[in-house]
C-alpha positions, 0 to 999 in steps of 0.5 A, a space after each residue: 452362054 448364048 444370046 438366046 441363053 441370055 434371055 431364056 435365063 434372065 427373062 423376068 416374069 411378065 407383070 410388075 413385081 414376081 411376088 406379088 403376080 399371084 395376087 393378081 387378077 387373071 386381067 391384070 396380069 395379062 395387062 401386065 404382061 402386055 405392057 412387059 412385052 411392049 417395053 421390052 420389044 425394041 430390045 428384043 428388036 436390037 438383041 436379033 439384030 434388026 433394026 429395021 424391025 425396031 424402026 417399023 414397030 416405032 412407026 406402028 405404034 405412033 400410028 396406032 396412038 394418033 388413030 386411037 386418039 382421033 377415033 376417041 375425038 371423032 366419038 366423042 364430037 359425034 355424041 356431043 353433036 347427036 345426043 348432047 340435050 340442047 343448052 348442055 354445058 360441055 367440058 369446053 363450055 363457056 364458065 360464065 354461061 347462065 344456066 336459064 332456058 329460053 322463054 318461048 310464046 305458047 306457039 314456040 316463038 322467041 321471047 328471051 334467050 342467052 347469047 354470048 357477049 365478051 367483056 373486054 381486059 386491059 393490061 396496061 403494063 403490055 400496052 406499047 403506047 397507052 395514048 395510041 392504043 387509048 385513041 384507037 379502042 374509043 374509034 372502034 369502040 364508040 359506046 366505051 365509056 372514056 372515063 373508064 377507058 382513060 382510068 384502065 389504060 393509064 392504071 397500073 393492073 389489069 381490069 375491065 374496061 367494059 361488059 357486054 360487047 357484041 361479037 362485031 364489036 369485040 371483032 372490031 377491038 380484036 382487029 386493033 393487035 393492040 397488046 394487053 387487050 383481052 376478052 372474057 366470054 359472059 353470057 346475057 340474056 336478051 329479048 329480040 322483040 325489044 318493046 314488045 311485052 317488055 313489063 310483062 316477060 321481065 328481066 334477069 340479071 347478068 348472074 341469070 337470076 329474074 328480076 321482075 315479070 315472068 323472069 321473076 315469077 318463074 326463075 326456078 322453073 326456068 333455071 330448070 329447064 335450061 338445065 335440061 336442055 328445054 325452052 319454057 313456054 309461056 301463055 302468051 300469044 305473041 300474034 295476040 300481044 301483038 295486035 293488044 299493044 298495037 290497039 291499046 297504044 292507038 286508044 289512049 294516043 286518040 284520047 289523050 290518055 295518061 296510061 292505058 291497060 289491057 288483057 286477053 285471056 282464055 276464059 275456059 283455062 285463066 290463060 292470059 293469052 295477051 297483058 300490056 300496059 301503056 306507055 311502055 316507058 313505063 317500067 310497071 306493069 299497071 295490069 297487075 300493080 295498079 288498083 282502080 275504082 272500075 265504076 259501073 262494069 261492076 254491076 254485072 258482079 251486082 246483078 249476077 250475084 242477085 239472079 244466083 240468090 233468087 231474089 232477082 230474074 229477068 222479069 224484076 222491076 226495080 223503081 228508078 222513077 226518082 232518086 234514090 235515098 240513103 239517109 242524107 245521101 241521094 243516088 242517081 243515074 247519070 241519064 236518069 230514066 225516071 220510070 221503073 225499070 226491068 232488071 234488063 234495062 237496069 243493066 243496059 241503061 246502066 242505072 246506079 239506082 237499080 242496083 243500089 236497090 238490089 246490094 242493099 236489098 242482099 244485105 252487106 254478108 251476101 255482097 262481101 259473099 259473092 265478091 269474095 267469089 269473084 276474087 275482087 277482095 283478094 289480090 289476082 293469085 297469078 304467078 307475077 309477083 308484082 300483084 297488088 292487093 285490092 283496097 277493100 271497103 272498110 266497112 259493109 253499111 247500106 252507103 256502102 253497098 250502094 257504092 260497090 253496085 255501081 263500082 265505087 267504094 272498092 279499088 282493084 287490079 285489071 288482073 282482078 277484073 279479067 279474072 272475074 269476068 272470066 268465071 261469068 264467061 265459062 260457067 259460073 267457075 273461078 280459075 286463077 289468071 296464069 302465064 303458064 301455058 296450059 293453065 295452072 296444073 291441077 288447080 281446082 275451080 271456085 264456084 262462083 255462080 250457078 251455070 244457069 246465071 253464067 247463061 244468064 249474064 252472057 245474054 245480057 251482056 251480048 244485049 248490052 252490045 246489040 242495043 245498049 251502051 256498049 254498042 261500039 264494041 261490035 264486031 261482025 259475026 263474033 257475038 261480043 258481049 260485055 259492059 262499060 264502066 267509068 269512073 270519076 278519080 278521087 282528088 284531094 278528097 272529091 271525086 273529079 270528073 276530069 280525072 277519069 277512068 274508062 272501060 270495057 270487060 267483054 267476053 266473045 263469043 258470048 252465045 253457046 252453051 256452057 262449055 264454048 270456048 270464049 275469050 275475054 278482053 279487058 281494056 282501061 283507059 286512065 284519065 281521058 283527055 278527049 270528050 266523051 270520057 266514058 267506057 263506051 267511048 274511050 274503051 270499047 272501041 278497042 275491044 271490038 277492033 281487037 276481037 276483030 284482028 285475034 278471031 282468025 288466030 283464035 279459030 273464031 268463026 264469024 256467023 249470024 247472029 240470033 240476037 242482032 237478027 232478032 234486036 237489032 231492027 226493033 230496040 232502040 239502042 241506048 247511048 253510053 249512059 253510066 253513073 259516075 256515081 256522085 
C-alpha cells in the first residue's frame, strides 16, 4: 500500500470522537476539524518529505501566537487607557486601594484624595547582618520608630516595621539592596491643603471609612462616587474659606480671644459656602458642636417675629424711659436711653426693655412658636454629624421670655444662628445649612416670616450698619446689614463679664427684592480679652473685611447706596450700645 493509501485509508474523521461528531454543532465540528488538521500538519510535513515546509509552518505558527498576543495586549492598554472611568480599579490594581472619591470644592479644587504609600516588611532570617542593615534603614529612614525597627530586625518573623512611607522614602530604603526588606502598597487618604478646613473636611481612617467632618457625614455617598470614577463636590469655596479662616484668626489673635467661629453661606440655597473654628489646634469643629448664649443679635428673631403677627410696625412706641420690672426682677439697658423709643430705635440702640415688652407682650406660645421657626430649639439639621442639640429654656414664664428677646435663657450653635438668619435674608423661608453643593436635593422650605417682614428686617439691619451699633461692619458699595450681639458667660452660677461672647450676623447685600441673591456672615468671638468686648468691636469688624475680600468672588457688584446717601449725613450714629442682660 502506498503512502497516500496509507493515509487515505487510515485518515481519522476530524473532530475528537467518530461517535460522537454528529452530536455536534455545525461550529464546533468545524473547530474540530481545524485543531485535527493543525496537530496533524507537521506529520503530513514529514510524510511528503519536506521538511523545510514543517519548519516554515513551525515558524508561522509562533509568529501568528506572539502577533495574536500582542495585538490582544495592545487592545486591551488602549481600552483601559480610553474608556476605563477614572479611579477603576483594574486586574493589576493595587489590593489595599480605598474605594473613596476625591473630595473637591464647589469650583473643582482638591480637598482630599488617595495616593499610594508602601509599608515597609522585614524578614529577619534573609538579612545578612541584622546590626548593618539596623543602622542603615534608621539613616535612610529618620522618622521609623527605633524601637520597632530593633524588635522586627532582631525577631524571629517577618513583620512590618512601619506604614505610610512615601514613594521617596521607600525609594531611599529600596536603594539600601538590603535582604529581607519588602513593600506592600496601601493606599491613604491625604489632604494637600493641610490646615485649611481641617475640622470641617474631616478624616477617613486607613480602611477608607470617615471618621469625622465631611468624610463622616458623606462616607456612603463618597464610597460611591469613587466606585464610579467621580469626585465628590462639596459646598465650600476654598477662595472663601480661605479669606474666613484668614479674618477669624486675625480677629481673635487682635483680641486675645480663647476661640473664634465663623460661616459664610449662601442665604437663597443653605449652602455653607465657608465654616472655621479657630484655634485650628482645636480638633472640634465649634461651629456646629459648640453651644453659646448670642445675647442681643437675638433680637432680630424678637421683633421679627412681632412685625410678622402684627402687633408691632414700624411707627410702634415702646417705653424705655425706665426700667423695666418683672416681679423683683429689673431689666435695663446697657445705655439706657431713658425716653420711648420706635420700634427702629429699639432695634438700633439695642434696647433689652423694648423687646422684653414685646416677648412678653406675644405671650410665651408665639415666641416658642416663631423660634421653633427659626430652627433655634432644634439641633442645625446639617449633614455633619458632630451637630449639637441646643439647651432650650425649661420653662415659657414672663422672666423667661424677657430673657430670650435679648439672647439669654437659650444656648445655641453658630450653625443654628446662620441658618436662622438666612430665612431673614431670602424671604421669610427656612432651608437647612448643607455642605452638599447645590443644596439639599428636593428639601422644602419652612415658612418663617412673611415676605413682607423679611423686607422689613433687612431694612433694619442695613440701618443698623448705616447709623446704629454695627457701624464697623461696613463695606464700601456692598449694602451689609446686620446686628450685633454680646453676652456675659454664665460662671459659677453668675454671669461674668469678663467671660464674654462677641458677635455679628450679617446679611450683604441687603436692599433688593426678595429673591436677590444675598450672603450672610456670621462671626463669634469667645471670651475677648481686649476692651471693648462687645460684638461691635470684636466681631463686626471682621464681617465688613470679609464681605470686602469675597464680593469679587461672589459676583457682588459695589454700588451706591440709597440708605447711606439718604442717612448717612443726617442721623446721629449710635455707639455699640447692647445689654448684657443683667
Amino acid at each position: 500500500m502506498s503512502v497516500q493509501d496509507h493515509r487515505a485509508g487510515h485518515r481519522p474523521a476530524p473532530g475528537v470522537r467518530p461517535d460522537i461528531g454528529s452530536a455536534l454543532s455545525p461550529g464546533l465540528r468545524w473547530i474540530g476539524s481545524l485543531v485535527w488538521w493543525i496537530e496533524h500538519a507537521f506529520e503530513r510535513a514529514r510524510a511528503d518529505a519536506r521538511p523545510e515546509e514543517d519548519t516554515r509552518f513551525r515558524i508561522f505558527l509562533l509568529l501568528a501566537a506572539f502577533c495574536l498576543v500582542f495585538s490582544g495586549l495592545a487592545v486591551g492598554a488602549a481600552r483601559a487607557a480610553l474608556f476605563m472611568p477614572k479611579g477603576a480599579a483594574g486586574a493589576g490594581a493595587n489590593p489595599n486601594a480605598l474605594v473613596r472619591a476625591d473630595l473637591v470644592d464647589r469650583n473643582g479644587a482638591l480637598l482630599a484624595t488617595n495616593i499610594t504609600h508602601y509599608g515597609l516588611y522585614i524578614d529577619p532570617s534573609e538579612v545578612w547582618d541584622r546590626r548593618a542593615a539596623f543602622d542603615q534603614i534608621r539613616y535612610a529612614l529618620p522618622r521609623v520608630p527605633l524601637d520597632r525597627l530593633r524588635k522586627v530586625i532582631f525577631g524571629e518573623r517577618r513583620l512590618i516595621v512601619m506604614p505610610g512611607l512615601t514613594p521617596a522614602e521607600r525609594a531611599a530604603v529600596h536603594d539600601l539592596a538590603l535582604g529581607g526588606v519588602s513593600f506592600e502598597p496601601e493606599d491613604r487618604r491625604v489632604y494637600p491643603l493641610t490646615g485649611l478646613s481641617n475640622q470641617l473636611i474631616g478624616l477617613a481612617d486607613s480602611g477608607g471609612i470617615g471618621l469625622s467632618g465631611a468624610e463622616l457625614a458623606f462616607n456612603d455617598q463618597i464610597r460611591a462616587a469613587g466606585m464610579a470614577g467621580q469626585d465628590f463636590p462639596l459646598s465650600i469655596d476654598m477662595r472663601v474659606q480661605g479669606v474666613l479662616e484668614n479674618e477669624l484668626a486675625a480677629a481673635a489673635e487682635l483680641n486675645k480671644a480663647k476661640g473664634a467661629v465663623g460661616i459664610v453661606t449662601d442665604a437663597r440655597t443653605g449652602e455653607v459656602l465657608g465654616m472655621a473654628s479657630w484655634p485650628q489646634s482645636n480638633p472640634r469643629n465649634l461651629a456646629v458642636s459648640a453651644v453659646y448664649e448670642m445675647g442681643s443679635v437675638f433680637k432680630t428673631f424678637t421683633i421679627a417675629a412681632a412685625v410678622d403677627t402684627g402687633r408691632a410696625d414700624m411707627n410702634t412706641m415702646l417705653d424705655a424711659s425706665s426700667a423695666y420690672m418683672i416681679g423683683n426682677r429689673r431689666i435695663a439697658d446697657f445705655h439706657a436711653t431713658n425716653r420711648v423709643l420706635s420700634l427702629e430705635e429699639v432695634y438700633l440702640h439695642s434696647s433689652n426693655i423694648g423687646t422684653s415688652r414685646l416677648a412678653i407682650g406675644m405671650g410665651g406660645n408665639v415666641m416658642r412658636d416663631y423660634l421653633t421657626r427659626f430652627g433655634l430649639l432644634d439641633a442645625a439639621p446639617i449633614e455633619l454629624k458632630e451637630s449639637a442639640r441646643p439647651i432650650r429654656p425649661r420653662e415659657w414664664s414672663d422672666s423667661t421670655l424677657a430673657s430670650l428677646s435679648f439672647g439669654y435663657g437659650a444656648s445655641i450653635t453658630p450653625a443654628q444662628m446662620a441658618a436662622a438668619m438666612n430665612a431673614i435674608a431670602n424671604g421669610g423661608e427656612y432651608r437647612p445649612l448643607t455642605l452638599r453643593k447645590g443644596g439639599v436635593p428636593g428639601v422644602q422650605p419652612r415658612r418663617t416670616v412673611s415676605a413682607e417682614t423679611s423686607l422689613t428686617m433687612l431694612e433694619l439691619m442695613r440701618r443698623n450698619v448705616v447709623t446704629g451699633s454695627g457701624s464697623r461692619a461696613e463695606a464700601p458699595g456692598l449694602r451689609v446689614g446686620g446686628k450685633t450681639g454680646s453676652a456675659n458667660k454664665l460662671v459659677n452660677g453668675r454671669y461674668d463679664p469678663t467671660h464674654a461672647v462677641g458677635s455679628f450676623a450679617a446679611i450683604f447685600p441687603a436692599d433688593g427684592p426678595v429673591g436677590t441673591q444675598r450672603y450672610g456672615i456670621f462671626i463669634l468671638i469667645d471670651e475677648p480679652g481686649a476692651y471693648p468686648r462687645t460684638g461691635g468691636f470684636v466681631a463686626a469688624p471682621a464681617v465688613g473685611r470679609i464681605a470686602d475680600r469675597i464680593a469679587p468672588f461672589l459676583g457682588v457688584e459695589r454700588r451706591a447706596d440709597a440708605w447711606r446717601t439718604a442717612l448717612g449725613d443726617k442721623t446721629p450714629r449710635f455707639e455699640d450700645v447692647e445689654g448684657d442682660g443683667r
